[in-house]
C-alpha positions in Angstrom: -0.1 -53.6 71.7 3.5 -54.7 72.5 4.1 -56.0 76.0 7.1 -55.1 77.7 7.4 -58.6 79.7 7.5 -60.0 76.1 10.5 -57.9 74.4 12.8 -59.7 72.6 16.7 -59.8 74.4 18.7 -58.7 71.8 16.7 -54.4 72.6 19.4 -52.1 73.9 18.0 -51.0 77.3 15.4 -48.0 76.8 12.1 -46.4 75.7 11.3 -48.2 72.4 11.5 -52.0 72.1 10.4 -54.7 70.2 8.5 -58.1 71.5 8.4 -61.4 70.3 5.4 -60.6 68.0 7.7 -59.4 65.5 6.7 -61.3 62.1 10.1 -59.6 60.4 7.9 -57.4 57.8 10.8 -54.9 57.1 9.2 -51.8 58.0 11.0 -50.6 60.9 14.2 -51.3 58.9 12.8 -49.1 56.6 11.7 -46.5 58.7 14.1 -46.2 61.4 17.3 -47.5 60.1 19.3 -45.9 62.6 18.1 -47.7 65.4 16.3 -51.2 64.3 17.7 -54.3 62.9 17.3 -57.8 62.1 17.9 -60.6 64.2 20.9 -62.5 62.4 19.0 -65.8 62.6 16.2 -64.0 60.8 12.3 -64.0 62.2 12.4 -60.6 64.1 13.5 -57.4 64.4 15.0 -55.6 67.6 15.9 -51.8 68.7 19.8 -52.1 68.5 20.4 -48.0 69.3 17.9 -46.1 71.4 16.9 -42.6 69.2 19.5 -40.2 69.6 18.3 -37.2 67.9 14.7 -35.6 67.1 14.7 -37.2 63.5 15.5 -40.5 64.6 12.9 -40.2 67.8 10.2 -39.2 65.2 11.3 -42.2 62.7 11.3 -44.4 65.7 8.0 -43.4 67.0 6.6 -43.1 63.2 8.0 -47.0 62.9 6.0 -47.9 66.4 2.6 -46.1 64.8 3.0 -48.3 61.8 4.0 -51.8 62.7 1.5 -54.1 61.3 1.3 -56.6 64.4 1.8 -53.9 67.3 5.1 -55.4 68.5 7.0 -52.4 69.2 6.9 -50.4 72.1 8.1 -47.5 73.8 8.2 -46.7 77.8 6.7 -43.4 77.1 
């Protein structure tokens, strides 16, 4: 389960977010492109726009459901 004293600076403030558990797998890229993206250093990912519309809500959430190591949250 992410931890919200753990999130990574680089979130935009709001629900979803992503902690330093992050391993860089791709697959919130994939899922939610709209509003994740990779660190430029490379190593993690971070939320970078806050979901705007239902789609990219569900993509967000769907991304959350199927990170591998748990590292992204939401506020919800």
């Amino acid at each position: 389960m992410a931890n919200k004293d753990d999130k990574v600076a680089e979130n935009v403030p709001g629900k979803f977010y992503v902690d330093h558990q992050c391993i860089d797998c791709n697959l919130c890229r994939d899922t939610a492109p709209n509003n994740f993206k990779q660190h430029p250093d490379g190593g993690y990912s971070f939320v970078y726009k806050q979901p705007e519309t239902p789609e990219e809500e569900a993509q967000s959430k769907e991304a959350k459901e199927s990170c591998p190591v748990e590292a992204i949250g939401d506020d919800a």
